[in-house]
C-alpha positions, 0 to 999 in steps of 0.5 A, spaced: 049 347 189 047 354 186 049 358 192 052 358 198 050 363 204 055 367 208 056 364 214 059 371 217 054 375 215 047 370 217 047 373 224 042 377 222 035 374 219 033 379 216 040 380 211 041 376 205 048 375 204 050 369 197 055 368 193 052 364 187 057 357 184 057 355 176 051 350 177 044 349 178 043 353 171 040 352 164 046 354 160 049 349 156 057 349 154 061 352 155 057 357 160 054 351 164 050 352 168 048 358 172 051 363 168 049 369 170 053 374 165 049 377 160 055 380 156 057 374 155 057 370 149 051 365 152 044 365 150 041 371 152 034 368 154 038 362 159 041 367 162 036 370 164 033 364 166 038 362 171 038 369 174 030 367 174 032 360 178 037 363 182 033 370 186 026 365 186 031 360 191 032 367 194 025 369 195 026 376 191 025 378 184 030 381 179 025 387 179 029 388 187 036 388 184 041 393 183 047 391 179 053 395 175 055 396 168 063 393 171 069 398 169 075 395 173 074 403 176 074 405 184 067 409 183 062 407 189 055 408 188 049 410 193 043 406 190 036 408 191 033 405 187 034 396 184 036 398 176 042 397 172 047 403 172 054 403 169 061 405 171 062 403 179 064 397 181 062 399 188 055 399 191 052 402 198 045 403 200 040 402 206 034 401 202 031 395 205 028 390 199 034 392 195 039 387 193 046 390 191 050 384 185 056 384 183 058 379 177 065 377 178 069 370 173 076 372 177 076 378 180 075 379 188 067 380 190 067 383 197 060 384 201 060 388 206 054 389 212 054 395 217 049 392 223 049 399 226 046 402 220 043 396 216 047 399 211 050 393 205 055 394 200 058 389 194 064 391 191 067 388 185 075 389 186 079 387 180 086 387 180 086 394 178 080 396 183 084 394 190 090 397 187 086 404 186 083 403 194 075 400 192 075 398 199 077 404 202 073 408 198 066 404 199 067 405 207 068 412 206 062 413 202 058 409 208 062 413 212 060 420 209 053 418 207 051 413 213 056 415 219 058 408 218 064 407 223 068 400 220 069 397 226 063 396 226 062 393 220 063 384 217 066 383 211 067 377 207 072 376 201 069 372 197 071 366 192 077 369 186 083 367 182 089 366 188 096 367 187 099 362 185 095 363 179 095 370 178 101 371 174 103 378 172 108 382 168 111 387 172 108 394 170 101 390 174 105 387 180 108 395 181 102 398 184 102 393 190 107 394 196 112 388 195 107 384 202 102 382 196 106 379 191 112 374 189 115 374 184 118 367 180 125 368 177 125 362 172 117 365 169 120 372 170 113 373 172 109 376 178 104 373 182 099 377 187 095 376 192 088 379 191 085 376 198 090 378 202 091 385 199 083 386 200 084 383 207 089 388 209 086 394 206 080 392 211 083 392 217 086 398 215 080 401 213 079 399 221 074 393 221 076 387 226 080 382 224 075 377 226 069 381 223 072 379 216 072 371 213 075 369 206 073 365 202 077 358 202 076 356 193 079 359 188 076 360 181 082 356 178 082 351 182 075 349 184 073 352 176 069 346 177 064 349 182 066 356 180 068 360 173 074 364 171 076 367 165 083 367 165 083 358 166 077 357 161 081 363 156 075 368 157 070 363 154 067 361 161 060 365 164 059 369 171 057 368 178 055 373 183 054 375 190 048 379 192 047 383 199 041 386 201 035 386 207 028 385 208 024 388 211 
């Protein structure tokens, strides 16, 4: 299976909506399969064969997408043209056959889908993104530059590292109100709950909460069906969400 649709998102024939899995590639170990991380240390000519593979199951082409060099930021950018941009780690546009990606091994993926205004949004919320208000930040761009109103909109978190296996020191787990972490007295460590947290902020951003689905996997433990760079040591490839609409 190289992808699976979003269920919450399909309402709309015309929005594509997917989170990519690890297989259906032509990547090699420890990158199997469809490794769709060109800063990895993968062959770079199976990368960009397994993106190849991936978009023509989709129906569109790589000259469609728009993606970003990832920084762990909280910087939301408008995208008016497909590309490859650097420094944000939230996309927005209502570009009709524009096809917003982010890559993610751990971190949370959330797409967002605005029927009113058929406005998409990929965000890659890192630990350090959803500390530092990705979510909040992308609705209040949509909101500023497309009159989004969030209660209109549908999330969905997608498939990261869960909290029993995000272990912490306590200098991460301390930008996070005490709800979205445990902390184990016998490691001395922290365990945060991204999911969670990024399903709060929103709903306090103001979606619904049955507007909003979450992924049931986890990288660590469907690292059969998924990649994480903390279980296989930072050796391991990338999988993808992509959001966009057809004309």
């Amino acid at each position: 299976m190289r992808y699976q649709a979003i269920e919450i998102l399909s309402f709309n024939n015309k929005l594509l909506a997917i989170e990519s899995t690890r297989w259906g590639g032509i990547s090699i170990q420890p990158y199997s399969s469809l490794n769709l991380g060109a800063f990895t240390n993968d062959h770079k000519e199976a990368v960009q064969r397994n993106k190849e593979i991936l978009y023509s199951d989709l129906g569109i082409n790589g000259d469609q997408i728009a993606s970003s060099f990832q920084c762990h930021g909280n910087e939301v950018l408008n995208v008016i043209e497909p590309g490859y941009y650097e420094g944000f780690d939230a996309l927005i546009t209502n570009k009709k056959d524009i096809f917003l990606q982010i890559l993610v091994a751990d971190c949370t993926p959330i797409l967002l889908f605005d029927p009113q205004n058929e406005v998409v949004a990929a965000i890659h919320a890192g630990w350090r993104g959803t500390a530092n208000n990705i979510v909040q930040n992308t609705l209040e761009k949509m909101k500023d530059v497309f009159n989004t109103n969030p209660s209109d909109c549908f999330a969905y978190v997608g498939t990261c590292i869960s909290q029993p296996f995000f272990e912490v020191d306590e200098d991460a787990a301390l930008y996070f109100d005490q709800e979205f972490y445990v902390f184990d007295k016998e490691k001395n460590k922290y365990f945060i709950d991204l999911k969670t947290c990024n399903v709060w902020a929103l709903s306090d951003a103001g979606l619904m909460k049955n507007h909003i689905s979450v992924s049931p996997f986890c990288t660590v433990k469907d690292n059969h069906l998924f990649f994480s760079h903390r279980h296989e040591k930072g050796t391991t490839g990338r999988f993808g969400v992509i959001i966009g609409m057809r004309k």
